[in-house]
C-alpha positions in Angstrom: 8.6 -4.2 8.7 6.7 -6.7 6.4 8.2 -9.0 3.7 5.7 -8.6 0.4 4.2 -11.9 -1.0 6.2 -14.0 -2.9 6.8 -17.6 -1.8 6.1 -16.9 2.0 4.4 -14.1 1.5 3.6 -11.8 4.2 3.8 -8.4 3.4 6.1 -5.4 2.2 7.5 -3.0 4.5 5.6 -0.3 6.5 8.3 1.3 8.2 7.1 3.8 11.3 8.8 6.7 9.4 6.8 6.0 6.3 3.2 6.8 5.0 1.3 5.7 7.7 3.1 8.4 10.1 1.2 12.2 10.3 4.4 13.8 11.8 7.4 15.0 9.9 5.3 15.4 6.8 4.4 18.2 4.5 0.9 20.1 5.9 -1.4 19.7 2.4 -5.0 19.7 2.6 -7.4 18.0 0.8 -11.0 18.9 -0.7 -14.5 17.7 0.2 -15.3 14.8 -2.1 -17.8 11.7 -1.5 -16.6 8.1 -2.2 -18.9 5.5 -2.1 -18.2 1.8 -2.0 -20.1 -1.0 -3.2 -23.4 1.4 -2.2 -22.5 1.1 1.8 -22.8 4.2 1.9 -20.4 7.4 1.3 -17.3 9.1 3.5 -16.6 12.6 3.5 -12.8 13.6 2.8 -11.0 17.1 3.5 -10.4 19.7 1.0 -8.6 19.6 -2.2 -4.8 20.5 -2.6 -3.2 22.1 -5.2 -1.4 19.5 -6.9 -4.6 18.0 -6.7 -7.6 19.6 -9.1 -9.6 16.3 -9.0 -9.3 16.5 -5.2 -7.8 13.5 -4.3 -3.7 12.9 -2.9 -4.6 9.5 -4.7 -7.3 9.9 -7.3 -10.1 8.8 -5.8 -9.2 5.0 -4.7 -12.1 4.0 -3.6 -13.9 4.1 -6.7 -10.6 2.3 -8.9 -13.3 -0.9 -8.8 -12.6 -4.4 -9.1 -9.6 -6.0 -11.7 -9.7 -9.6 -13.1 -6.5 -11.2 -12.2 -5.4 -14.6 -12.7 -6.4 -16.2 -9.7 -9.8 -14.4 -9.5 -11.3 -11.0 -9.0 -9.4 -8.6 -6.9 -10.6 -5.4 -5.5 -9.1 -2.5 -3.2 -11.7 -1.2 -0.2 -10.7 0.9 2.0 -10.4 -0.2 5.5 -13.3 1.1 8.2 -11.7 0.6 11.3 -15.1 -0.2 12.8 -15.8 -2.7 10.7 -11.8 -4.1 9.8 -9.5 -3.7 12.7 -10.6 -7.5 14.4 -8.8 -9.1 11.0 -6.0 -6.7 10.6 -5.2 -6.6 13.9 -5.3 -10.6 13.8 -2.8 -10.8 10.9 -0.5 -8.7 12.6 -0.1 -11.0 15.3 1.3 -14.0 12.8 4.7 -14.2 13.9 5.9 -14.2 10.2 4.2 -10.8 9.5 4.7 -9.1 12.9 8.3 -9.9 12.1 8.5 -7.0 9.5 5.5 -5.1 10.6 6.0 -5.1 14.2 2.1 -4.1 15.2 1.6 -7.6 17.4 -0.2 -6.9 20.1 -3.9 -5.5 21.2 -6.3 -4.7 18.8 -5.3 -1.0 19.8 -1.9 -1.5 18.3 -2.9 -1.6 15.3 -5.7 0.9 15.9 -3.0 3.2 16.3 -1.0 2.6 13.2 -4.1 3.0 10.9 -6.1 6.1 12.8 -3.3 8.3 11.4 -4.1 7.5 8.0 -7.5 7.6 8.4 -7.6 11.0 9.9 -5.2 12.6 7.5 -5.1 14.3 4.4 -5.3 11.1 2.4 -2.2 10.7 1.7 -2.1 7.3 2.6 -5.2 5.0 2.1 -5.4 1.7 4.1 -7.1 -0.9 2.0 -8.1 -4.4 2.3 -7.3 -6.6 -0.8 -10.4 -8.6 -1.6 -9.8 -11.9 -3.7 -13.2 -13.7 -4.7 -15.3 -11.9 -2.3 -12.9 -12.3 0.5 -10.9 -10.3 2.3 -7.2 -11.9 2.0 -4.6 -9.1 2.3 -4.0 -5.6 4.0 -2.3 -3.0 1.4 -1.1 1.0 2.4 -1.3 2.8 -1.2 0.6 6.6 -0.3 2.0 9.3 -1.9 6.1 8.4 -1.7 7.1 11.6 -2.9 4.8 13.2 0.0 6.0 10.7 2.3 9.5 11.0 4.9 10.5 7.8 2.1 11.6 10.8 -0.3 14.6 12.1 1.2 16.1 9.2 0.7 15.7 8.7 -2.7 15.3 11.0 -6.0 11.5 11.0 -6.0 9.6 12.3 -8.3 6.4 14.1 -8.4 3.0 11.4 -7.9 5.2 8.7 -6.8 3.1 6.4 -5.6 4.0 3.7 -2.8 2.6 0.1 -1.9 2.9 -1.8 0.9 1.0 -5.4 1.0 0.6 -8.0 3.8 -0.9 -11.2 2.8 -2.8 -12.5 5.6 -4.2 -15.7 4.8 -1.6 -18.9 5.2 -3.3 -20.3 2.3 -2.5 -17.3 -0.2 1.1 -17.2 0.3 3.5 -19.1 -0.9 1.9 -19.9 -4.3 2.7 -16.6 -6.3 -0.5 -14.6 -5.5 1.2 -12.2 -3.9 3.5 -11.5 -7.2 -0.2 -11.9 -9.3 -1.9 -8.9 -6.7 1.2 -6.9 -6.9 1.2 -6.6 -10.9 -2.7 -5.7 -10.7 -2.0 -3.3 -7.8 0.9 -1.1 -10.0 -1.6 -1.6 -12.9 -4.7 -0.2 -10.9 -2.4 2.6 -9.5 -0.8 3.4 -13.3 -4.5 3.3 -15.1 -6.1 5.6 -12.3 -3.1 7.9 -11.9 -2.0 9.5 -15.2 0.1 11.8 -13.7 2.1 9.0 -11.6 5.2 7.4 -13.8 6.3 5.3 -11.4 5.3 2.9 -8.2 7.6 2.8 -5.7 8.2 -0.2 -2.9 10.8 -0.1 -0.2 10.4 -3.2 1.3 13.2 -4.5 3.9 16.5 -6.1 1.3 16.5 -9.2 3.9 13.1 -10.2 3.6 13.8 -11.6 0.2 10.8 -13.1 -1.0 9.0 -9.5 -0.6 11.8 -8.2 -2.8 11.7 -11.4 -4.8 7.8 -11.1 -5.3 7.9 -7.1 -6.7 10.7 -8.4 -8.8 8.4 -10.9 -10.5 6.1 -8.3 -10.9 7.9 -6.2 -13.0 9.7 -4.2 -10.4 13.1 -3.4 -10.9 16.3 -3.2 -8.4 16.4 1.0 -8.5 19.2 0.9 -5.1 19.8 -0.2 -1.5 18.6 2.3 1.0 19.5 3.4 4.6 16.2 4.3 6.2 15.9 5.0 9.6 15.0 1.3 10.9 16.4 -0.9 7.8 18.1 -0.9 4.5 15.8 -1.2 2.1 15.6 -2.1 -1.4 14.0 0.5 -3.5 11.8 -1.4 -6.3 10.4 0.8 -9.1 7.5 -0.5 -11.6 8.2 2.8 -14.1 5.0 3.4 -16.4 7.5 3.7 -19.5 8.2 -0.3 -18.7 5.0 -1.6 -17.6 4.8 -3.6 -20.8 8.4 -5.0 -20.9 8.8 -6.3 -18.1 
């Protein structure tokens, strides 16, 4: 599955058991909410979940907005497959990232791996990482503690996972990916008040992915058996976000 940004930066791991499965998960449901972006129009989502009273598995992502980084304005949108799956679909076919990702192939292949997402209970949002207006990296912000990830580890409740590909050759390498990967966790600590932790699993030989959360104030939490690597489990807790 994919190595996150560092120095070669391609991605951290999205492992077929993980959040962008729908089986072998819990059956929640979420509530009828709008979410517009930039004015394009709005999306209807399902109805609201207990643990949910804002009626959002991830507190309404798309409107978290843009964040000034140092090397430019950054943005989550969530993917439209209509309107995305050409480019995604095109960076899964770099050999570095389909090294980690394994979704080479047609455009379907990766059609496939982000339908599941997009049809479920939104526990798992596909996003685009916009950098200055263009579209430069492919993110999965889920639920870990809803996620086949949490019986492998002591989760707790409103963990919150990332995975991050970094598409463009000319982004990697150069420490955006650490840069996106601090404003990510911040985005995902400022909007989720009742998350205390972000949570990355990415694969422990790909180790400028590990290297990358590391630098961006991820700790080493353990190594991990999963059932298509060992892992390293990186934790950005919300008690630390300032120290390290």
């Amino acid at each position: 599955m994919p190595p996150a940004e560092a120095s070669t930066g391609t991605g951290t791991s999205h492992p077929p058991h993980s959040a962008g499965g729908t089986e072998d998960t819990l059956d929640l449901r979420l509530p009828e909410e709008l979410s517009a972006l930039f004015g394009e129009g709005v999306a209807a989502l399902p109805p609201m979940p207990r643990d949910a009273p804002d009626g959002d598995l991830l507190d309404a992502l798309a409107g978290w907005g843009p964040v000034t980084t140092s090397v430019g304005v950054f943005q989550l949108v969530p993917v439209r497959i209509e309107r995305d799956l050409p480019l995604i679909s095109r960076w899964m076919n770099d050999p570095a990232v389909a090294a980690f990702w394994e979704l080479a192939g047609p455009e379907a292949v990766t059609a496939a791996h982000l339908r599941p997402q997009l049809d479920g209970d939104g526990r798992s949002v596909p996003c685009l990482g916009v950098l200055g207006g263009t579209p430069m990296s492919y993110w999965e912000i889920y639920r870990a503690d809803l996620d086949p990830l949490a019986r492998h580890y002591p989760s707790r409740p409103h963990d919150t996972g990332i995975h991050l590909l970094v598409g463009g050759v000319a982004d990697r390498g150069r420490g955006v990916g650490t840069t996106l990967l601090r404003a990510v966790s911040d985005l995902v600590l400022d909007h989720r008040p009742r998350c205390g932790r972000v949570i990355a699993e990415p694969d422990l030989r790909n180790t400028p992915s590990v290297s990358a959360f590391l630098s961006a104030g991820f700790r080493l939490s353990a190594e991990v058996d999963l059932p298509d690597k060992r892992a390293a489990l990186l934790v950005r807790e919300r008690a630390l976000r300032d120290l390290l």
